[in-house]
C-alpha positions as CSV (number, residue, x, y, z in Angstrom):
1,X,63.2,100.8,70.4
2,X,64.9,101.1,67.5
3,X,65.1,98.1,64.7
4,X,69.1,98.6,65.1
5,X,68.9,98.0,69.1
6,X,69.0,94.5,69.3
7,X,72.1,94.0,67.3
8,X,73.4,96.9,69.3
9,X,72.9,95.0,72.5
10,X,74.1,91.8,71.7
11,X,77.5,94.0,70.5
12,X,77.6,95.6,74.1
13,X,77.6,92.2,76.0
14,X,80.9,91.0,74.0
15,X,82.0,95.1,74.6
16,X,81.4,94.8,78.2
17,X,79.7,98.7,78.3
18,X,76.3,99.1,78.3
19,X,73.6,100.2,75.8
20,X,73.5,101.1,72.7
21,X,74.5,104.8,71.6
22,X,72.1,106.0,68.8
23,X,70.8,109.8,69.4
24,X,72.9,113.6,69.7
25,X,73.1,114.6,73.1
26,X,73.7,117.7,74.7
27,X,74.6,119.1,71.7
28,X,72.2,121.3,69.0
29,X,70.5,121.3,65.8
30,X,73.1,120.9,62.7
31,X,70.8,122.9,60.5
32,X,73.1,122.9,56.9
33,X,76.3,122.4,58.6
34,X,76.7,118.9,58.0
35,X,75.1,118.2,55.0
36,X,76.6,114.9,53.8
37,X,75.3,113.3,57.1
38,X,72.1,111.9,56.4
39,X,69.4,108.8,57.9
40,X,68.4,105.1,57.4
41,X,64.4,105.8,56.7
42,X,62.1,103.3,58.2
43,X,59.1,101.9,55.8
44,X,56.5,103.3,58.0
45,X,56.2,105.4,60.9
46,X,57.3,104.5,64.7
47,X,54.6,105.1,67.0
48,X,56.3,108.2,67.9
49,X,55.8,109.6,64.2
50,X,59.5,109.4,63.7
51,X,60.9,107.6,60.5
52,X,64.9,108.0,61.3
53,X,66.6,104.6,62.8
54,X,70.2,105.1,61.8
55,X,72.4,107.3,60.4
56,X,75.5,108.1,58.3
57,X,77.6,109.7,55.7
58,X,77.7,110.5,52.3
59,X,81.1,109.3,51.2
60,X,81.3,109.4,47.5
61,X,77.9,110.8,45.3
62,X,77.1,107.1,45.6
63,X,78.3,105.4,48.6
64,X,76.6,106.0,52.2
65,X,78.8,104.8,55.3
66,X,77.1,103.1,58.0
67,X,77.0,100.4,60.7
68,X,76.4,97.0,60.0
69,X,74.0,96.7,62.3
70,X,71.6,98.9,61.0
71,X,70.6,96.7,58.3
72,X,70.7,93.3,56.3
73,X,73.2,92.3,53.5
74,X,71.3,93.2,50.3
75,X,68.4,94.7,51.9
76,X,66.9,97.6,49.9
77,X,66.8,101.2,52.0
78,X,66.2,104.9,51.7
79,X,68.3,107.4,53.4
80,X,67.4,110.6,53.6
81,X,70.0,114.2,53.5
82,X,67.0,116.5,55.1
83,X,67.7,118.4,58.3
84,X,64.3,117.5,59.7
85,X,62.9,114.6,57.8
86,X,59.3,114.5,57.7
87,X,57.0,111.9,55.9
88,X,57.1,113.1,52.0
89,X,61.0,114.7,51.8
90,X,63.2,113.7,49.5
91,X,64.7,109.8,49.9
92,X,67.2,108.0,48.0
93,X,67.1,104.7,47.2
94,X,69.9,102.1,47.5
95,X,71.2,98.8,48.5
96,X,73.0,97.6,52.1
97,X,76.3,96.4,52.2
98,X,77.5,95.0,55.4
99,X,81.0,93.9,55.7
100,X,80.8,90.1,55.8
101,X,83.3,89.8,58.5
102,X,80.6,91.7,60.7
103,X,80.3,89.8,64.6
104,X,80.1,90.7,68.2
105,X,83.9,90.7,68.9
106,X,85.2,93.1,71.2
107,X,88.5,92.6,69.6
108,X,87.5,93.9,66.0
109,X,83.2,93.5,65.1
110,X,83.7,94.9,61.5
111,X,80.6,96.6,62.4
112,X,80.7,99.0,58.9
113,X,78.6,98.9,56.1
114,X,78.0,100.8,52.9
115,X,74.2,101.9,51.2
116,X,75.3,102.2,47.3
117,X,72.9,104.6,46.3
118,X,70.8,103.6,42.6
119,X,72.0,107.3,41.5
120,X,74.0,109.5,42.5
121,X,73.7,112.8,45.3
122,X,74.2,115.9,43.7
123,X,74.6,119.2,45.5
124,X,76.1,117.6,48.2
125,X,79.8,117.4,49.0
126,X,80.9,114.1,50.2
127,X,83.0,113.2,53.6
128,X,86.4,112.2,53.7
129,X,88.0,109.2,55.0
130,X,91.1,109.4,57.0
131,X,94.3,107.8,56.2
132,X,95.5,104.1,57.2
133,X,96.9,104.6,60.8
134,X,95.9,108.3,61.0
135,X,93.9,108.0,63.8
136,X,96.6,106.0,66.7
137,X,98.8,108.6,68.0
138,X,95.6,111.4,68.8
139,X,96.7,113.7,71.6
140,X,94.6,113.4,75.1
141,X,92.3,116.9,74.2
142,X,91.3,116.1,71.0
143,X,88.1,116.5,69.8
144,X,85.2,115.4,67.7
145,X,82.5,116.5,66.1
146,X,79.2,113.8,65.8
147,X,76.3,114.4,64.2
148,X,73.1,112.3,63.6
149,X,69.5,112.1,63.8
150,X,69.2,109.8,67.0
151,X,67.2,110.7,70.7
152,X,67.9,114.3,71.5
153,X,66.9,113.9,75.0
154,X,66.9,111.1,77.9
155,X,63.8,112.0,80.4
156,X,64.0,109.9,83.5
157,X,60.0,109.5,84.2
158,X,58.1,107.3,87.2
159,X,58.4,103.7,84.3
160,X,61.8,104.6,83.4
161,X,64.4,106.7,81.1
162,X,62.1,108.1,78.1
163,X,64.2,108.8,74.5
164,X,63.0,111.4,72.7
165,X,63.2,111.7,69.1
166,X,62.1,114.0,66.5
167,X,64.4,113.3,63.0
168,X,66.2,116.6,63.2
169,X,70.0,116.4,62.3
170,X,71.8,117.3,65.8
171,X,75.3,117.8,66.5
172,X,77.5,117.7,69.6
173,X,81.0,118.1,70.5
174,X,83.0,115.4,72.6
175,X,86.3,115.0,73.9
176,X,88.7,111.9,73.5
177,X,89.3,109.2,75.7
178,X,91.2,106.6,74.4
179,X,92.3,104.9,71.6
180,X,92.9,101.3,70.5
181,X,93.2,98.6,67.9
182,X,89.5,99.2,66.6
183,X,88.0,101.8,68.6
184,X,88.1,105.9,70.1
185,X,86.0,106.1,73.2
186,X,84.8,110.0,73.3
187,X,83.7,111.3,76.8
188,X,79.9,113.0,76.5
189,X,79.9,113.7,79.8
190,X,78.1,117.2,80.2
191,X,79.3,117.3,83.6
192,X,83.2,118.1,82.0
193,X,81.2,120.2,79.0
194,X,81.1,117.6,76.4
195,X,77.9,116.3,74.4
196,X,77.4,113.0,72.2
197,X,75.5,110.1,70.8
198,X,72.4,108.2,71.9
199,X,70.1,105.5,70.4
200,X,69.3,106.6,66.4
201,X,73.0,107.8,65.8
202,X,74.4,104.2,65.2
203,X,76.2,104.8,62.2
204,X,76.9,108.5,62.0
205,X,80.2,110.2,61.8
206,X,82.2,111.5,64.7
207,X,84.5,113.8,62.7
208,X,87.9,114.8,63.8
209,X,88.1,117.8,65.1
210,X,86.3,120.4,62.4
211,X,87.3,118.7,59.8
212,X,85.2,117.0,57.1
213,X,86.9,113.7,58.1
214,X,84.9,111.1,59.3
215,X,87.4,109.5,61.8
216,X,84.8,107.2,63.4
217,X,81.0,105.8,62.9
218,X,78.9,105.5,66.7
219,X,78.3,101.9,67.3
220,X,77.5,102.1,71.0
221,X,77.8,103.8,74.3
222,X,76.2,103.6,78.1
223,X,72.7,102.6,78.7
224,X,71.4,106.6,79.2
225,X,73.8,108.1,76.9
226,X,75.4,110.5,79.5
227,X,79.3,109.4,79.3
228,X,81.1,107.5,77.0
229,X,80.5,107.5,72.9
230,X,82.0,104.2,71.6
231,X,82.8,104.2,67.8
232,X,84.5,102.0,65.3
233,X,87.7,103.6,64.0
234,X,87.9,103.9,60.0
235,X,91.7,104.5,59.4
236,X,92.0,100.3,60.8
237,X,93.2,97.6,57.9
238,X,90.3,96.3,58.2
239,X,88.0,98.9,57.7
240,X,90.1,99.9,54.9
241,X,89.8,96.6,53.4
242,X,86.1,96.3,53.5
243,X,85.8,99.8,51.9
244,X,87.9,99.7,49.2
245,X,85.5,97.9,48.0
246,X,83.1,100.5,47.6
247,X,85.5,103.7,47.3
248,X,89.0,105.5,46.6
249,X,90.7,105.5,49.5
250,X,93.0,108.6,50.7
Protein backbone atom coordinates (compact mmCIF):
# COMPACT_ATOMS: atom_id res chain seq x y z
CA UNK A 1 0.00 0.00 0.00
CA UNK A 2 0.87 3.21 -0.36
CA UNK A 3 3.16 5.33 2.33
CA UNK A 4 0.01 7.95 2.34
CA UNK A 5 -2.61 4.90 3.34
CA UNK A 6 -2.29 4.80 6.77
CA UNK A 7 -2.99 8.42 7.41
CA UNK A 8 -5.67 7.97 4.94
CA UNK A 9 -7.31 5.29 7.00
CA UNK A 10 -7.12 6.74 10.24
CA UNK A 11 -8.90 9.99 8.38
CA UNK A 12 -11.80 7.57 7.11
CA UNK A 13 -12.65 6.13 10.68
CA UNK A 14 -13.34 9.89 12.07
CA UNK A 15 -15.10 10.31 8.24
CA UNK A 16 -17.16 7.32 8.75
CA UNK A 17 -16.68 6.07 4.78
CA UNK A 18 -14.39 3.69 3.94
CA UNK A 19 -10.87 3.55 2.33
CA UNK A 20 -8.78 5.72 1.09
CA UNK A 21 -9.25 7.23 -2.53
CA UNK A 22 -5.81 7.49 -4.32
CA UNK A 23 -5.92 6.18 -8.16
CA UNK A 24 -8.16 7.51 -11.65
CA UNK A 25 -10.82 5.27 -12.27
CA UNK A 26 -12.84 4.55 -15.07
CA UNK A 27 -11.58 7.33 -16.69
CA UNK A 28 -8.36 7.60 -19.36
CA UNK A 29 -4.93 8.63 -19.90
CA UNK A 30 -4.51 12.65 -19.54
CA UNK A 31 -1.64 12.64 -22.01
CA UNK A 32 -0.70 16.73 -22.02
CA UNK A 33 -4.06 17.84 -21.08
CA UNK A 34 -3.34 18.52 -17.57
CA UNK A 35 -0.08 19.49 -17.40
CA UNK A 36 0.18 21.33 -14.10
CA UNK A 37 -0.94 18.08 -12.33
CA UNK A 38 2.04 16.32 -11.32
CA UNK A 39 3.30 13.30 -8.49
CA UNK A 40 4.92 12.88 -4.97
CA UNK A 41 8.09 10.55 -6.14
CA UNK A 42 8.97 7.90 -3.79
CA UNK A 43 12.98 7.42 -2.97
CA UNK A 44 13.05 4.05 -4.44
CA UNK A 45 10.90 1.87 -6.23
CA UNK A 46 7.61 -0.10 -4.86
CA UNK A 47 7.74 -3.64 -5.53
CA UNK A 48 5.53 -3.04 -8.35
CA UNK A 49 8.25 -0.78 -10.16
CA UNK A 50 6.08 2.19 -9.59
CA UNK A 51 7.51 5.44 -7.98
CA UNK A 52 4.16 7.72 -7.81
CA UNK A 53 2.44 7.82 -4.11
CA UNK A 54 0.61 11.09 -4.29
CA UNK A 55 -0.35 13.59 -6.40
CA UNK A 56 -1.18 17.33 -7.05
CA UNK A 57 -0.98 20.67 -8.63
CA UNK A 58 1.15 23.13 -9.70
CA UNK A 59 -0.29 26.34 -8.31
CA UNK A 60 2.22 29.05 -8.71
CA UNK A 61 5.92 28.22 -10.67
CA UNK A 62 6.83 27.40 -7.07
CA UNK A 63 4.11 26.18 -5.00
CA UNK A 64 2.69 22.36 -5.45
CA UNK A 65 -0.85 21.81 -3.69
CA UNK A 66 -1.30 18.64 -1.94
CA UNK A 67 -2.75 16.62 1.06
CA UNK A 68 -1.23 16.65 4.21
CA UNK A 69 -1.19 13.34 4.50
CA UNK A 70 1.11 12.56 1.86
CA UNK A 71 4.03 13.75 3.72
CA UNK A 72 5.85 15.21 6.89
CA UNK A 73 6.18 18.93 7.85
CA UNK A 74 9.61 19.89 6.48
CA UNK A 75 10.31 16.69 4.82
CA UNK A 76 12.32 17.03 1.56
CA UNK A 77 10.35 15.54 -1.85
CA UNK A 78 10.45 15.42 -5.58
CA UNK A 79 7.40 15.71 -7.65
CA UNK A 80 7.44 14.98 -10.88
CA UNK A 81 5.14 16.84 -14.10
CA UNK A 82 5.79 13.66 -16.66
CA UNK A 83 2.75 11.97 -18.12
CA UNK A 84 4.31 8.50 -17.40
CA UNK A 85 6.99 8.79 -14.94
CA UNK A 86 9.60 6.37 -15.21
CA UNK A 87 12.87 6.02 -13.13
CA UNK A 88 15.35 8.80 -14.66
CA UNK A 89 12.54 11.69 -15.79
CA UNK A 90 12.79 14.90 -14.80
CA UNK A 91 12.06 15.66 -10.75
CA UNK A 92 11.90 18.77 -8.89
CA UNK A 93 12.97 19.17 -5.69
CA UNK A 94 11.26 20.97 -2.84
CA UNK A 95 10.09 21.10 0.70
CA UNK A 96 6.55 19.81 2.45
CA UNK A 97 4.35 22.14 3.99
CA UNK A 98 1.43 20.64 5.87
CA UNK A 99 -1.04 22.94 7.39
CA UNK A 100 -0.41 22.67 11.14
CA UNK A 101 -3.98 22.49 12.01
CA UNK A 102 -3.87 19.10 10.01
CA UNK A 103 -6.16 16.06 12.26
CA UNK A 104 -8.62 13.44 11.66
CA UNK A 105 -11.76 15.61 12.21
CA UNK A 106 -14.68 14.99 10.19
CA UNK A 107 -15.81 18.43 10.87
CA UNK A 108 -12.75 20.24 9.14
CA UNK A 109 -9.11 17.84 8.99
CA UNK A 110 -7.13 20.71 7.30
CA UNK A 111 -5.82 17.88 5.30
CA UNK A 112 -3.78 20.49 2.64
CA UNK A 113 -0.41 20.99 2.18
CA UNK A 114 2.02 22.82 -0.07
CA UNK A 115 5.65 21.34 -1.69
CA UNK A 116 7.56 24.89 -2.26
CA UNK A 117 9.61 23.97 -5.07
CA UNK A 118 13.80 25.10 -4.63
CA UNK A 119 13.20 26.75 -8.27
CA UNK A 120 10.74 27.41 -10.19
CA UNK A 121 8.47 25.31 -13.12
CA UNK A 122 8.83 26.86 -16.29
CA UNK A 123 6.76 25.86 -19.36
CA UNK A 124 4.03 24.98 -17.37
CA UNK A 125 0.97 27.03 -16.63
CA UNK A 126 -0.12 26.89 -13.13
CA UNK A 127 -3.85 25.98 -11.71
CA UNK A 128 -6.20 28.36 -10.31
CA UNK A 129 -7.74 28.49 -7.01
CA UNK A 130 -11.33 29.29 -6.61
CA UNK A 131 -12.73 32.11 -4.81
CA UNK A 132 -13.68 32.23 -0.95
CA UNK A 133 -17.32 30.71 -0.88
CA UNK A 134 -17.30 29.92 -4.60
CA UNK A 135 -17.87 26.48 -4.26
CA UNK A 136 -21.40 26.33 -1.74
CA UNK A 137 -24.31 26.98 -3.85
CA UNK A 138 -23.03 24.17 -6.93
CA UNK A 139 -26.04 23.01 -8.80
CA UNK A 140 -27.06 19.07 -8.37
CA UNK A 141 -25.36 18.10 -12.16
CA UNK A 142 -22.22 19.63 -11.89
CA UNK A 143 -19.28 18.20 -12.72
CA UNK A 144 -15.62 17.66 -12.15
CA UNK A 145 -12.72 16.85 -13.71
CA UNK A 146 -9.84 14.70 -11.52
CA UNK A 147 -6.75 13.78 -12.53
CA UNK A 148 -3.83 11.95 -10.90
CA UNK A 149 -1.43 9.25 -11.09
CA UNK A 150 -3.12 6.70 -8.57
CA UNK A 151 -4.42 2.70 -9.32
CA UNK A 152 -6.08 2.71 -12.69
CA UNK A 153 -7.73 -0.47 -12.07
CA UNK A 154 -9.36 -2.53 -8.98
CA UNK A 155 -9.05 -6.57 -9.98
CA UNK A 156 -11.08 -8.57 -7.64
CA UNK A 157 -8.67 -11.96 -7.55
CA UNK A 158 -9.09 -15.39 -5.30
CA UNK A 159 -6.80 -13.18 -2.04
CA UNK A 160 -8.70 -10.15 -2.59
CA UNK A 161 -9.14 -6.62 -4.61
CA UNK A 162 -5.66 -6.12 -6.53
CA UNK A 163 -4.74 -2.12 -7.39
CA UNK A 164 -2.99 -1.69 -10.30
CA UNK A 165 -0.67 1.01 -10.93
CA UNK A 166 1.53 2.10 -13.59
CA UNK A 167 2.52 6.18 -12.99
CA UNK A 168 0.64 7.35 -15.98
CA UNK A 169 -1.34 10.66 -15.46
CA UNK A 170 -5.26 9.50 -15.76
CA UNK A 171 -8.24 11.48 -15.84
CA UNK A 172 -11.88 10.85 -15.16
CA UNK A 173 -15.00 12.73 -15.05
CA UNK A 174 -17.55 12.62 -11.95
CA UNK A 175 -20.64 14.01 -11.02
CA UNK A 176 -21.56 16.00 -7.81
CA UNK A 177 -23.13 14.87 -4.77
CA UNK A 178 -23.20 17.04 -2.14
CA UNK A 179 -21.75 19.81 -0.60
CA UNK A 180 -20.80 20.90 2.91
CA UNK A 181 -18.76 22.95 5.32
CA UNK A 182 -15.37 21.31 4.25
CA UNK A 183 -16.13 18.78 1.63
CA UNK A 184 -17.82 17.88 -2.25
CA UNK A 185 -18.60 14.24 -2.39
CA UNK A 186 -18.42 13.30 -6.38
CA UNK A 187 -20.33 10.14 -7.43
CA UNK A 188 -17.70 7.68 -9.56
CA UNK A 189 -20.13 5.27 -9.88
CA UNK A 190 -19.64 3.81 -13.49
CA UNK A 191 -22.89 2.23 -13.13
CA UNK A 192 -24.63 6.18 -13.66
CA UNK A 193 -21.44 6.93 -16.22
CA UNK A 194 -19.12 8.62 -13.98
CA UNK A 195 -15.35 7.77 -13.25
CA UNK A 196 -12.92 8.93 -10.30
CA UNK A 197 -10.20 8.58 -7.71
CA UNK A 198 -8.49 5.51 -6.07
CA UNK A 199 -5.47 4.94 -3.90
CA UNK A 200 -2.30 7.19 -5.40
CA UNK A 201 -4.59 10.25 -6.25
CA UNK A 202 -4.63 11.70 -2.58
CA UNK A 203 -3.81 15.04 -3.31
CA UNK A 204 -4.80 15.75 -6.88
CA UNK A 205 -7.21 18.16 -8.23
CA UNK A 206 -10.85 17.59 -8.95
CA UNK A 207 -11.38 20.68 -11.21
CA UNK A 208 -14.67 22.29 -11.67
CA UNK A 209 -16.15 21.61 -14.49
CA UNK A 210 -13.40 22.18 -17.49
CA UNK A 211 -12.07 24.76 -16.03
CA UNK A 212 -8.37 25.12 -14.88
CA UNK A 213 -9.85 25.59 -11.27
CA UNK A 214 -8.82 23.32 -8.82
CA UNK A 215 -12.13 23.27 -6.69
CA UNK A 216 -11.06 20.37 -4.57
CA UNK A 217 -7.83 17.97 -3.70
CA UNK A 218 -9.06 13.76 -3.21
CA UNK A 219 -8.46 12.86 0.34
CA UNK A 220 -10.55 9.71 0.43
CA UNK A 221 -13.34 7.58 -0.88
CA UNK A 222 -14.80 3.77 -0.54
CA UNK A 223 -12.72 0.89 0.12
CA UNK A 224 -12.69 -0.33 -3.87
CA UNK A 225 -12.98 3.05 -5.37
CA UNK A 226 -16.32 2.29 -7.33
CA UNK A 227 -18.77 5.21 -5.74
CA UNK A 228 -18.09 8.08 -3.89
CA UNK A 229 -14.76 10.52 -4.39
CA UNK A 230 -14.37 12.47 -1.08
CA UNK A 231 -12.29 15.74 -1.43
CA UNK A 232 -11.45 18.69 0.70
CA UNK A 233 -12.92 21.89 -0.65
CA UNK A 234 -10.40 24.87 -1.28
CA UNK A 235 -12.68 27.96 -1.51
CA UNK A 236 -13.28 27.19 2.81
CA UNK A 237 -11.59 30.02 5.29
CA UNK A 238 -9.58 27.74 6.35
CA UNK A 239 -8.05 26.46 3.45
CA UNK A 240 -7.71 29.97 2.45
CA UNK A 241 -5.91 30.82 5.50
CA UNK A 242 -3.38 28.11 5.34
CA UNK A 243 -2.60 29.06 1.69
CA UNK A 244 -2.18 32.46 1.78
CA UNK A 245 0.62 31.57 3.23
CA UNK A 246 2.16 30.20 0.34
CA UNK A 247 0.26 32.10 -2.63
CA UNK A 248 -1.99 35.16 -4.07
CA UNK A 249 -5.20 34.29 -3.55
CA UNK A 250 -8.09 35.13 -6.27
Amino acid sequence: MRRFALAATLLIASLAVALPASAITYGSVDGGAHPNVGGLVAPTAYSDGTWIYCSGTLISPTVFLTAAHCGDNGERVRVTFSTAYVAGDKTYAGTFHADPLYNQTQADPHDIAVVVLDGSVKGIAPARLPTAGSLSNLPSNQLFTSVGYGAYEVTNEPGGHAYLYNDVRMVATGTLNSTNKSWLRISMNPATGNGGTCYGDSGGPNFLGTTDVVAATTITGDAICRSTNVDYRVDTASARTFLANYVTLP
